[in-house]
C-alpha positions as CSV (number, residue, x, y, z in Angstrom):
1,X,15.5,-16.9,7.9
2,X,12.1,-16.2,9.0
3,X,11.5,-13.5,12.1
4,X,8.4,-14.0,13.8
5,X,7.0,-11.5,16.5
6,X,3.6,-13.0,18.2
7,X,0.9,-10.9,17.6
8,X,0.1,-11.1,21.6
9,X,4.2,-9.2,22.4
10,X,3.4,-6.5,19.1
11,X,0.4,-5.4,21.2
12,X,2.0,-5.2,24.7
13,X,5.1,-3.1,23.4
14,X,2.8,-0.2,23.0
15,X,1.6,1.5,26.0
16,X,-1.9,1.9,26.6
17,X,-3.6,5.0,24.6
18,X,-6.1,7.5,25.7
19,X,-8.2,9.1,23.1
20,X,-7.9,12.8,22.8
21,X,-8.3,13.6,19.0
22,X,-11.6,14.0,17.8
23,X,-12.7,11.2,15.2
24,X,-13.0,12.7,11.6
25,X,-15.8,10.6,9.4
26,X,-17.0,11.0,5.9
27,X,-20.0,12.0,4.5
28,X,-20.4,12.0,1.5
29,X,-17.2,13.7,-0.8
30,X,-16.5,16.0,2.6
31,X,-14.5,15.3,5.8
32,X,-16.3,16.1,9.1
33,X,-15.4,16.0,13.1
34,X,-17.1,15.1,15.6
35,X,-18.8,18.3,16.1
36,X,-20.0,18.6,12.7
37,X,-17.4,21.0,11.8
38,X,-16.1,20.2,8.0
39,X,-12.1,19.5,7.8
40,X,-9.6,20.2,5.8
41,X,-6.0,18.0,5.7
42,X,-3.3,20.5,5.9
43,X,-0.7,17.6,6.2
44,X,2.9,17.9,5.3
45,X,5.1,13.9,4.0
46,X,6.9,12.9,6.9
47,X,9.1,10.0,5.7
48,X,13.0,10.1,6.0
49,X,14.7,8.4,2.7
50,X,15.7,4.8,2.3
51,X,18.7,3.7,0.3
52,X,17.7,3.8,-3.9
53,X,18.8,1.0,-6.3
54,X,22.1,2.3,-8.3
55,X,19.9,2.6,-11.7
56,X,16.7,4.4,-12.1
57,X,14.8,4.7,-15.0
58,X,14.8,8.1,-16.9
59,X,12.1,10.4,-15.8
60,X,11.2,7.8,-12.8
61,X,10.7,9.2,-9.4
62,X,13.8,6.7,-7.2
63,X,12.0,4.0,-5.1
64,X,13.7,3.1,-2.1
65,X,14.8,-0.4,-1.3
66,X,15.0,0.5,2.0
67,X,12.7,2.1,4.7
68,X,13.0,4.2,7.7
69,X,9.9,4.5,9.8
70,X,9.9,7.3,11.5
71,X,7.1,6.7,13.8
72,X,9.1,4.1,16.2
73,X,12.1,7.1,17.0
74,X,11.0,8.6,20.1
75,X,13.6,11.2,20.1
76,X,13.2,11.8,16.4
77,X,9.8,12.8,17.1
78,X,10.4,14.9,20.0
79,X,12.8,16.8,17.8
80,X,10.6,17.1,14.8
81,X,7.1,18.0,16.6
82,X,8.4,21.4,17.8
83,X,9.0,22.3,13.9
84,X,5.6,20.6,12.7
85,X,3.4,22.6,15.0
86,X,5.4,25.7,13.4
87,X,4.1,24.7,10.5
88,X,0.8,24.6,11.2
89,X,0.0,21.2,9.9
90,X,-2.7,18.9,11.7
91,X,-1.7,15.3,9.8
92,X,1.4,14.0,8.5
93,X,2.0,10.8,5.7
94,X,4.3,8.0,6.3
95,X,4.8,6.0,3.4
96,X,6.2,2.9,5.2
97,X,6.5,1.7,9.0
98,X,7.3,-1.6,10.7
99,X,4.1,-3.2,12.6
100,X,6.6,-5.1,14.6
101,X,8.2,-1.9,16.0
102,X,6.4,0.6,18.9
103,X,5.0,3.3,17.9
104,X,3.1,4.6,21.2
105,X,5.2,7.4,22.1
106,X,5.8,9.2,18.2
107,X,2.0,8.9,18.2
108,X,1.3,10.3,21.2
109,X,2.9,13.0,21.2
110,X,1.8,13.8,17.6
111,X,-1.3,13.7,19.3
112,X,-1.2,15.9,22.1
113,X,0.0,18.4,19.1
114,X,-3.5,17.9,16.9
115,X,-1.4,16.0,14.4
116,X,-3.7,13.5,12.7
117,X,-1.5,10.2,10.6
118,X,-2.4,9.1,7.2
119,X,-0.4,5.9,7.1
120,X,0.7,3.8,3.7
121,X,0.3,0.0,4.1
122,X,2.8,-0.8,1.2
123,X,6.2,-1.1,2.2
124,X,9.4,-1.1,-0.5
125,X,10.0,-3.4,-3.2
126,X,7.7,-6.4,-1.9
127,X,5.2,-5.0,-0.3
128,X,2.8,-3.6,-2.7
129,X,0.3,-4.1,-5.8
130,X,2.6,-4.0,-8.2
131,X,2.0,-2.5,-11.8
132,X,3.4,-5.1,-13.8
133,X,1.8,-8.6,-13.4
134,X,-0.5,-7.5,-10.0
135,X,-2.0,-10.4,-7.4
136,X,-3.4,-9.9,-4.5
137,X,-2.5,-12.3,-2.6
138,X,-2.6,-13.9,1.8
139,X,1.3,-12.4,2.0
140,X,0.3,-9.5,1.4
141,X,-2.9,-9.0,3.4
142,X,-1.7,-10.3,5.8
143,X,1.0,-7.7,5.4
144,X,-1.6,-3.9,5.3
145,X,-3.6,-6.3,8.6
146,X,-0.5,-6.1,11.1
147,X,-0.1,-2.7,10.0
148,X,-3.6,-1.8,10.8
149,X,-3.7,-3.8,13.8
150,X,-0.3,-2.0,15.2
151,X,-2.1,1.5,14.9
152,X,-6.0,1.2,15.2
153,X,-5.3,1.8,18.9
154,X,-4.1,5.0,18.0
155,X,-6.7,8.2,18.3
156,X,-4.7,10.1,15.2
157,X,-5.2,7.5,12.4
158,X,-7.4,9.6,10.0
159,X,-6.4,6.8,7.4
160,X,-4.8,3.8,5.6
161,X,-3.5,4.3,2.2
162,X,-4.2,0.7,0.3
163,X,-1.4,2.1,-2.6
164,X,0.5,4.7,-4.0
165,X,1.2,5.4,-7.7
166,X,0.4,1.9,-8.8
167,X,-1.2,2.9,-12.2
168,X,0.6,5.2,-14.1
169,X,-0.5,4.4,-17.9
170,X,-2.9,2.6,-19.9
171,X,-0.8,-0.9,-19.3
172,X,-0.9,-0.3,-15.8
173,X,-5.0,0.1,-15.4
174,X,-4.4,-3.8,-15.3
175,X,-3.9,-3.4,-11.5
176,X,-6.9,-1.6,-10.6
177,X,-9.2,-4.7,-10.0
178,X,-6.4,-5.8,-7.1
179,X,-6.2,-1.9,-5.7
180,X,-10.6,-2.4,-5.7
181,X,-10.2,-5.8,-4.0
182,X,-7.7,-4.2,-1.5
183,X,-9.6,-1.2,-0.6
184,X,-12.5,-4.1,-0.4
185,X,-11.3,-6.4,2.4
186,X,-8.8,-3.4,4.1
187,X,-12.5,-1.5,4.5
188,X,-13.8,-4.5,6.2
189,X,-11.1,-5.8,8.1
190,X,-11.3,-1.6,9.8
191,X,-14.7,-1.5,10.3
192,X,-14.8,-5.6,12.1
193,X,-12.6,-3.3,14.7
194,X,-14.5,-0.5,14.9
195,X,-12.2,1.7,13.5
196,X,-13.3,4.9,12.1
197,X,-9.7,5.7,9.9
198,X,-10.6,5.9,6.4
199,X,-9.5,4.1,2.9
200,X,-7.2,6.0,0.5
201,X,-5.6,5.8,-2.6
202,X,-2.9,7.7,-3.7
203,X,-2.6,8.4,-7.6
204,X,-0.5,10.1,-9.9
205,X,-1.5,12.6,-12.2
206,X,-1.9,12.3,-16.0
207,X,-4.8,11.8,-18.9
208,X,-6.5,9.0,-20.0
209,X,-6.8,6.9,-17.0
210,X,-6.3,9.0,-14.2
211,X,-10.4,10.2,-14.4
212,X,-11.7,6.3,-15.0
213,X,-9.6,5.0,-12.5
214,X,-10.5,7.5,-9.5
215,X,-14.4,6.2,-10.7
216,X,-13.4,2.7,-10.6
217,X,-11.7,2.5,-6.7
218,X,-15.8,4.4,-6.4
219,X,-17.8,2.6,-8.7
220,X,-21.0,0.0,-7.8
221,X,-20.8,-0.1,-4.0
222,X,-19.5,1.4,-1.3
223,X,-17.9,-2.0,0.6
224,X,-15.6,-2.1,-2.6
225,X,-14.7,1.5,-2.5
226,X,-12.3,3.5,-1.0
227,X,-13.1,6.8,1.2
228,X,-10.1,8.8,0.0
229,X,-9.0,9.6,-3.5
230,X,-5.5,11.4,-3.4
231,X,-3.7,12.9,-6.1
232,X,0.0,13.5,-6.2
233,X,-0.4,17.3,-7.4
234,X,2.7,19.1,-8.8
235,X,0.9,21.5,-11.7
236,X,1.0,24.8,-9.7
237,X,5.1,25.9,-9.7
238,X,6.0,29.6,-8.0
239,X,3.7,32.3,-8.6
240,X,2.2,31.8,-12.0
241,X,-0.3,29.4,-11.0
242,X,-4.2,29.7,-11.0
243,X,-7.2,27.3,-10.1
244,X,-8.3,28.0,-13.7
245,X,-4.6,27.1,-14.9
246,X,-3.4,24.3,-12.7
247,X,-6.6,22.8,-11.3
248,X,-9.9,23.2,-13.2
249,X,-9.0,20.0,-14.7
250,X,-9.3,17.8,-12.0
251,X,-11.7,20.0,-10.5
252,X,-14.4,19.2,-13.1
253,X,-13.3,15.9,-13.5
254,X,-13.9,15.1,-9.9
255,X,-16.8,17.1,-8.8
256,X,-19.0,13.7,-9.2
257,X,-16.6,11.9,-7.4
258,X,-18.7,10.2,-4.3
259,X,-15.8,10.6,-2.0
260,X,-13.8,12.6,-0.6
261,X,-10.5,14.1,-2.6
262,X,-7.4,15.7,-1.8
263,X,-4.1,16.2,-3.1
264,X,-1.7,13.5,-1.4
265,X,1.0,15.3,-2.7
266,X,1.9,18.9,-3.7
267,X,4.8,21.2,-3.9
268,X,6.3,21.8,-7.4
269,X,10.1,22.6,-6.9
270,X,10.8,24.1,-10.3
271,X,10.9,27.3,-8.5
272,X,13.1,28.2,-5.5
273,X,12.8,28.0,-2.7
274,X,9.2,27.4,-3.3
275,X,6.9,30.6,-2.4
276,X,3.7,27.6,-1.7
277,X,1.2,30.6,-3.4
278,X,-1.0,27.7,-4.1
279,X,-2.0,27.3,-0.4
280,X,-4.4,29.9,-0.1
281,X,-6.7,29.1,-3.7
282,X,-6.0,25.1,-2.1
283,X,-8.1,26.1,0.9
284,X,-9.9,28.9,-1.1
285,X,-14.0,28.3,-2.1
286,X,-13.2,27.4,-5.4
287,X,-11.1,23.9,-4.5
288,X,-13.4,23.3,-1.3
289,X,-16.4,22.2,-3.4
290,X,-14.7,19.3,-4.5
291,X,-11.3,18.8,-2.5
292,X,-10.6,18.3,1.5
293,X,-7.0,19.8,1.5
294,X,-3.5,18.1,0.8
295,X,-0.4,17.3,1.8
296,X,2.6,19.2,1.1
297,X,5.7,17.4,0.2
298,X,8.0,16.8,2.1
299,X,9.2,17.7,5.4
300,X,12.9,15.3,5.2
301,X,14.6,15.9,2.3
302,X,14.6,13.3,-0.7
303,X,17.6,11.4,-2.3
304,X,17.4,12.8,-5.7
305,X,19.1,15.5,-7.5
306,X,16.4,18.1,-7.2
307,X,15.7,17.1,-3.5
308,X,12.0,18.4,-1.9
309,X,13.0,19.0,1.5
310,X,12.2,21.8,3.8
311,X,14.7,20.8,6.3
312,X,18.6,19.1,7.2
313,X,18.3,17.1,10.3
314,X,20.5,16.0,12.8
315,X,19.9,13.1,15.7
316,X,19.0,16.4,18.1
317,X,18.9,19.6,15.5
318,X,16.5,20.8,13.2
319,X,17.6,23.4,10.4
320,X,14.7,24.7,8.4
321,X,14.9,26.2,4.6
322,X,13.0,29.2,2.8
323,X,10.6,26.7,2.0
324,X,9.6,25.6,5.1
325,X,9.3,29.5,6.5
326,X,7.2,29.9,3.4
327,X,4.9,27.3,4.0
328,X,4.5,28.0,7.8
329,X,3.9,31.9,6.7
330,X,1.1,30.4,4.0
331,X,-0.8,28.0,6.1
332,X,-1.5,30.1,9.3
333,X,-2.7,32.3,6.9
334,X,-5.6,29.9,5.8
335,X,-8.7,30.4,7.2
336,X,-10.9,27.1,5.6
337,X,-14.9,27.2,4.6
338,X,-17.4,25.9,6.9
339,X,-19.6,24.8,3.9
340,X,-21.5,22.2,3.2
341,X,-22.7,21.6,6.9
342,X,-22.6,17.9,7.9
343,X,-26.2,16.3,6.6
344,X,-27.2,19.3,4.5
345,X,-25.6,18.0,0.9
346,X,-27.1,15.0,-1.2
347,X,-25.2,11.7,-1.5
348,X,-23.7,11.4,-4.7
349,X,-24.2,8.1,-6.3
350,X,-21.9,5.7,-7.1
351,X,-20.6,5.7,-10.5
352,X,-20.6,2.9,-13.1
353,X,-17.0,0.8,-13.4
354,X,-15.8,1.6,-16.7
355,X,-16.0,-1.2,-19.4
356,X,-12.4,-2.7,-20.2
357,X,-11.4,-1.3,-23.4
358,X,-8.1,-0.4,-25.3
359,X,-7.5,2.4,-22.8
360,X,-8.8,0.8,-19.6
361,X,-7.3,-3.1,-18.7
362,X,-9.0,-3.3,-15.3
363,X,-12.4,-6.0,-14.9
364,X,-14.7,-5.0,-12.5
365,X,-14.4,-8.8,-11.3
366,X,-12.2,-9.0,-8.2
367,X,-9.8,-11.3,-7.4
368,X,-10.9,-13.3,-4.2
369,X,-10.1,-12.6,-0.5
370,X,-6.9,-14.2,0.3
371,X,-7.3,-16.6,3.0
372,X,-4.1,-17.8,4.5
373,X,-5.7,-20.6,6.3
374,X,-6.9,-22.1,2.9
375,X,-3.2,-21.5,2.1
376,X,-2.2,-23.4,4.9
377,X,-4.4,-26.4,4.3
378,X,-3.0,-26.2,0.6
379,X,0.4,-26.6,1.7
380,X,-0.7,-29.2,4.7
381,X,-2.0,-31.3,1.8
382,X,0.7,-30.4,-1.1
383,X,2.5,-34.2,-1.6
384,X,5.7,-32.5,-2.8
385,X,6.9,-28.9,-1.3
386,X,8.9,-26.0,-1.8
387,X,12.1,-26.2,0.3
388,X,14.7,-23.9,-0.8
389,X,18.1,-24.7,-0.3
390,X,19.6,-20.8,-0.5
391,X,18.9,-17.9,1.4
392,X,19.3,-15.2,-1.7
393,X,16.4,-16.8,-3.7
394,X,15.0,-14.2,-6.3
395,X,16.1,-15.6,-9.1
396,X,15.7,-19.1,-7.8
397,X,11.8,-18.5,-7.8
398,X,11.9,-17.2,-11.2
399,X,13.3,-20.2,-12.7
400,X,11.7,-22.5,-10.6
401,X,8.0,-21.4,-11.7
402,X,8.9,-21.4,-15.1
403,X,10.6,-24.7,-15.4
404,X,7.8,-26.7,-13.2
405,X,4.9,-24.4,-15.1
406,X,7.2,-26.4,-18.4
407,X,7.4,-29.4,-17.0
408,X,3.4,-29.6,-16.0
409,X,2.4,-28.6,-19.3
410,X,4.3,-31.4,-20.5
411,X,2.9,-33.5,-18.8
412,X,-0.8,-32.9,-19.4
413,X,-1.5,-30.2,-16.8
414,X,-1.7,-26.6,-16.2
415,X,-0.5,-23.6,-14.1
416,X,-4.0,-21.6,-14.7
417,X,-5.1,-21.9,-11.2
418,X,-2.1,-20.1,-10.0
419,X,-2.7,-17.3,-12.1
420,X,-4.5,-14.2,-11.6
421,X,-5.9,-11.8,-15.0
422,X,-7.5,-8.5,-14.4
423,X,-8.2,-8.0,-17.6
424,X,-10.1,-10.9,-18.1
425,X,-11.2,-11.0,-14.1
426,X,-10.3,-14.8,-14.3
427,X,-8.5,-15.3,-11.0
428,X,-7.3,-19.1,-10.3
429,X,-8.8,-21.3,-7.6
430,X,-5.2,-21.1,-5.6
431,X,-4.3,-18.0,-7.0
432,X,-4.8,-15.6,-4.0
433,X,-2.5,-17.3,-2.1
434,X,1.5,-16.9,-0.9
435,X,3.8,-17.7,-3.7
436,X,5.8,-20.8,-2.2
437,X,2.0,-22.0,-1.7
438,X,1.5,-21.4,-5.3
439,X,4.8,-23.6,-6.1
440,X,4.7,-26.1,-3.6
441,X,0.8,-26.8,-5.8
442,X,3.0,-26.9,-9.0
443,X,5.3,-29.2,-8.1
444,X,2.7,-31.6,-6.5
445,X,0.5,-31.6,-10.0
446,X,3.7,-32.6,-11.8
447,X,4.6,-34.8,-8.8
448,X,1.4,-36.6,-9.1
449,X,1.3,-36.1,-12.9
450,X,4.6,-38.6,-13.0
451,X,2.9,-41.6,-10.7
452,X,4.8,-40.4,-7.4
453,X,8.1,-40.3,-9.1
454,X,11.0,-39.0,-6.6
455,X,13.1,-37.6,-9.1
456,X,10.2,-35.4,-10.2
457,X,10.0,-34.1,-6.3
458,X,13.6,-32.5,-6.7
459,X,13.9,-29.3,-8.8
460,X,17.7,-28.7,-7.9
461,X,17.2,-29.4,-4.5
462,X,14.3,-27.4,-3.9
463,X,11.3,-29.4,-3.2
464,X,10.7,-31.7,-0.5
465,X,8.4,-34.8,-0.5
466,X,5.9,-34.7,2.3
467,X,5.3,-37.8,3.8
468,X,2.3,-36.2,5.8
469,X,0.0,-35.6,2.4
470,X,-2.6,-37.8,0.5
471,X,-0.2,-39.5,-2.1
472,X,-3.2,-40.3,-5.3
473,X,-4.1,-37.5,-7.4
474,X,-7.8,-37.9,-6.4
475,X,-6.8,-37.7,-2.9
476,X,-4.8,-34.5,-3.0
477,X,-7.3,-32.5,-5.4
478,X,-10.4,-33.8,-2.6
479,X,-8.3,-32.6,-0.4
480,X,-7.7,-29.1,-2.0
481,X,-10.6,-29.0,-2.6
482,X,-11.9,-29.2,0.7
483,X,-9.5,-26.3,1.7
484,X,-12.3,-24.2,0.0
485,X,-15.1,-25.1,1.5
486,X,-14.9,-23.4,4.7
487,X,-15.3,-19.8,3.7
488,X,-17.2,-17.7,0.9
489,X,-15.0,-16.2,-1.9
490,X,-15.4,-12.9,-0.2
491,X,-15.4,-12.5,3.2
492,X,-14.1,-10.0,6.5
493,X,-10.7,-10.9,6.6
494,X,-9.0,-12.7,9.8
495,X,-5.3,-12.2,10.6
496,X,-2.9,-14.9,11.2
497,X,-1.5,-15.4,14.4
498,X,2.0,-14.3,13.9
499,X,3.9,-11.2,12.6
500,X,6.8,-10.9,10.0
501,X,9.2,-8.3,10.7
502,X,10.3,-6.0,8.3
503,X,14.3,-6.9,7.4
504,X,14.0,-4.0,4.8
505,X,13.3,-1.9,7.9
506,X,16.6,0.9,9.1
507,X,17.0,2.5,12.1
508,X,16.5,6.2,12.4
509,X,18.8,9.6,11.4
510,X,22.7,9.4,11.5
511,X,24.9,12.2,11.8
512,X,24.8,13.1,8.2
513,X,23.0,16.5,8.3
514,X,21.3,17.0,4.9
515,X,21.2,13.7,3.7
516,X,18.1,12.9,5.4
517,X,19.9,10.1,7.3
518,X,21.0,6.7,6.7
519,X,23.1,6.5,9.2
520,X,21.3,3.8,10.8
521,X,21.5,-0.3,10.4
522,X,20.8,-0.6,6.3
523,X,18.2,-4.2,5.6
524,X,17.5,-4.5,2.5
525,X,14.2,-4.4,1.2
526,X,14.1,-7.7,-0.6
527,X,14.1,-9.7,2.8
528,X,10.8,-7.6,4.0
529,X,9.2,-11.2,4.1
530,X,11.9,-12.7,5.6
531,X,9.3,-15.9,5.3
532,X,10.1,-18.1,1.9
533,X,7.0,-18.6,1.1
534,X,5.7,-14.8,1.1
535,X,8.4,-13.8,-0.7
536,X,8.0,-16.1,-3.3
537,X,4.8,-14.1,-4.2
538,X,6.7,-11.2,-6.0
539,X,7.9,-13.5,-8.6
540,X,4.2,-15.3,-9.6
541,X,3.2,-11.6,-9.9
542,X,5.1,-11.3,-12.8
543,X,5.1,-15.0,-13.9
544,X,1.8,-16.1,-13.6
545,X,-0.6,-14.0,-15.0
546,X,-3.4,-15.7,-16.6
547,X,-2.9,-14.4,-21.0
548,X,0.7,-12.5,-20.0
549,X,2.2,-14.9,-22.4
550,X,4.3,-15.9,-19.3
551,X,2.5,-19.5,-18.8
552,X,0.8,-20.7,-22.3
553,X,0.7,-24.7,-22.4
């Protein structure tokens, strides 16, 4: 079932906004305000826990498959504000939010407290970059673009995260030229607003690629970089930490970084409650030279076995742990450098983009800007469509790319423009777009390939012949063709007219104290595009990757 919202109602839920926060800009790797005055993120994760699959992975951190965005709960925020000024914090993260739902009244008052939002564009389970068989694709986009629309009215946006823990090994560097191409058209898509919130990335920490990546999302030029490298920090635990112990590493390894840094996570829990003795060296001389603060993790408690939380929540009560007293005591302790002054440091340049080699997968070719209007016209002039017949169709798309990607090779053809390499930085003529897009083009190649033939318009019940198309094979590819010629392979993005809402999306805090609440209506995650053909785009992501192995004809 698909749930549209017109972009013209998801504007007038919010309430008009008066700006009261001063805008923080980057210059160079530092963080300034308007005054000139250099600042520091003292941020805390503010992001209640979604229900987790029943099996995860050894060693895995559990993904939700559902969300709770807890910037659309007025009275959630009017509980929780009281407790984050105590804190001293002046941003918070949220991982995942609806752009359908109204968020005037969490952000204003988060704003009337100095409380600055760093907001993830990802959303669970289908609605990121992924790390196995990453596209970047118009679903998607289109996706991080309602999001930034929703909250660019907002004073407090100090930035959009484009991804979180995508790369996490060599096999996973794969990714990074669709992370680059993200943080390429989100950075233009911001400033055609005249938004000043910033591009991040969020990364895990670990050898080998953590350094070339972090010079990869900076590398060449600054509209295909991001503005904000994060890095999920947990190597300081109790009170046997130093800077020379637990971050000399990164600090040397980032202090040519041409943006600014800071740790998107911290908070080891192998000691407790946590004494946070790495706050003061965090926002100490020694880290300022190359890092802009962090974000402590996390407010809500998590739905694991060795749960980060630094409070239980009610729908109206707030009970705070050791940890949370600790952290309050540590940051209004901090007193942060003034230094460099705003203008008085040299640019760094831009670094080279690594070379692919056996320890780094990623081109520096990018994949396209998705265009859902060439889409569109794709699927306007597609003879033979995708129509499927069930509402649960995961494993429908799965076996439906594979057997038409079999039956086109067959029959003289190919699925290479559908697929997307970032290794090789081949990227497909049709391969930036939605997934049913992607199939309804497969079925109309073998459609043509087998003179018009009805029974080859059928797959189970899942493909639709459109009357409405060219019907020759030199008519539809002219046609296709022509889809193209409109608009440059990279361009400033433009948002269609209509919004998906979220299905994987919950509703607020129950009555279940500690657990962090899921007490509210439970989507899943799998239906966050509740539209056929965006959903069908997780499947070619891990099906139709140019040299995976997964298409060879």
């Amino acid at each position: 079932m698909r749930l549209i919202v017109p972009a013209l109602f998801s504007t007038f839920l919010a309430a008009p906004f008066v700006s009261a926060l001063p805008k923080i800009t980057r210059t160079g790797k530092y963080l300034y305000d308007e005054s000139g005055t250099r600042f520091f993120i003292k941020g805390i994760a503010y992001q209640e826990p979604g229900q987790l699959p029943a099996e995860v992975p050894e060693g895995e951190f559990p993904e939700p498959t559902t969300f709770i965005d807890p910037l659309s709960q007025p009275s959630a925020c009017d509980r929780d504000i009281p407790f984050l000024k105590q804190l001293g914090v002046n941003a918070v993260r949220v991982y995942s939010v609806d752009a359908s739902a109204d968020h005037s009244h969490c952000m204003s008052v988060l704003s009337d407290a100095g409380i600055y939002t760093l907001i993830d564009l990802s959303l669970p389970v289908n609605g990121s970059i992924t790390r196995v068989g990453p596209t970047w694709t118009s679903n998607l986009l289109t996706l991080y673009l309602n999001t930034i629309d929703t909250f660019s009215q907002y004073d407090n946006v100090l930035a959009f995260n484009i991804g979180n823990e995508i790369v996490k090994d060599t096999e996973s560097t794969v990714a990074a030229p669709f992370i680059k191409a993200a943080a390429r058209d989100i950075r233009a898509y911001i400033k055609s607003k005249g938004s000043s919130a910033l591009v991040g990335y969020s990364s895990t920490d670990g050898s080998g690629w953590r350094d070339p990546l972090a010079h990869f999302l900076t590398c060449e030029s600054e509209e295909t970089s991001i503005d904000l490298w994060g890095l999920n920090d947990y190597r300081w635990c109790g009170t046997t930490g130093s800077v020379a112990d637990s971050w000399q590493e990164s600090i040397t390894a980032f202090t040519d970084l041409p943006v600014a840094a800071y740790f998107s996570e911290y908070g080891c829990n192998t000691v407790s409650p946590r004494p946070w003795a790495e706050v003061p060296s965090l926002y100490g001389t020694e880290m300022s030279a190359v890092y802009s603060g962090g974000v402590a993790f996390s407010y809500f408690p998590t739905n694991d076995a060795t749960s980060f939380g630094m409070v239980t929540v009610t729908e109206t009560a707030v009970t705070t742990t050791q940890d949370f007293t600790n952290l309050a005591s540590q940051l209004s302790s901090v007193t942060v450098p003034t230094t460099p002054a705003q203008g008085s440091g040299s640019t760094l340049p831009l670094p080279d983009c690594p070379s692919v080699s056996t320890t780094w997968l990623g081109s520096s070719t990018l994949p396209p800007t998705p265009n859902q209007a060439e889409c569109d016209c794709i699927w306007k002039d597609s003879p033979c469509v995708f129509s499927p017949q069930t509402v649960n169709q995961s494993a429908l798309f799965e076996e439906l790319f594979q057997s038409a990607c079999t039956y086109l090779g067959t029959s003289g053809g190919s699925c290479t423009p559908i697929g997307q390499n970032g290794t090789t930085g081949v990227y497909g003529e049709v391969s930036a777009c939605d997934g049913a897009t992607k199939l309804s083009w497969v079925f109309s190649q073998y459609y043509l390939a087998t003179n018009n033939n009805a029974q080859s318009c059928d797959f189970a019940g899942n493909a639709t012949v459109n009357s409405a198309s060219p019907t020759t094979a030199s008519e539809v590819n002219a046609a296709v063709s022509s889809c193209f010629a409109a608009t440059p392979s990279v361009y400033t993005p433009v948002k269609p007219t209509t919004v998906l809402a979220p299905a994987g999306h919950t509703t607020g805090t129950g009555g279940n104290g500690g657990n962090g609440g899921n007490g509210g209506n439970t989507g899943s995650a799998a239906a966050i595009f509740a539209d056929s053909r965006a959903l069908a785009g997780v499947m070619v992501a891990a099906l139709c990757v140019l040299g995976s192995g997964a298409l060879i004809f």
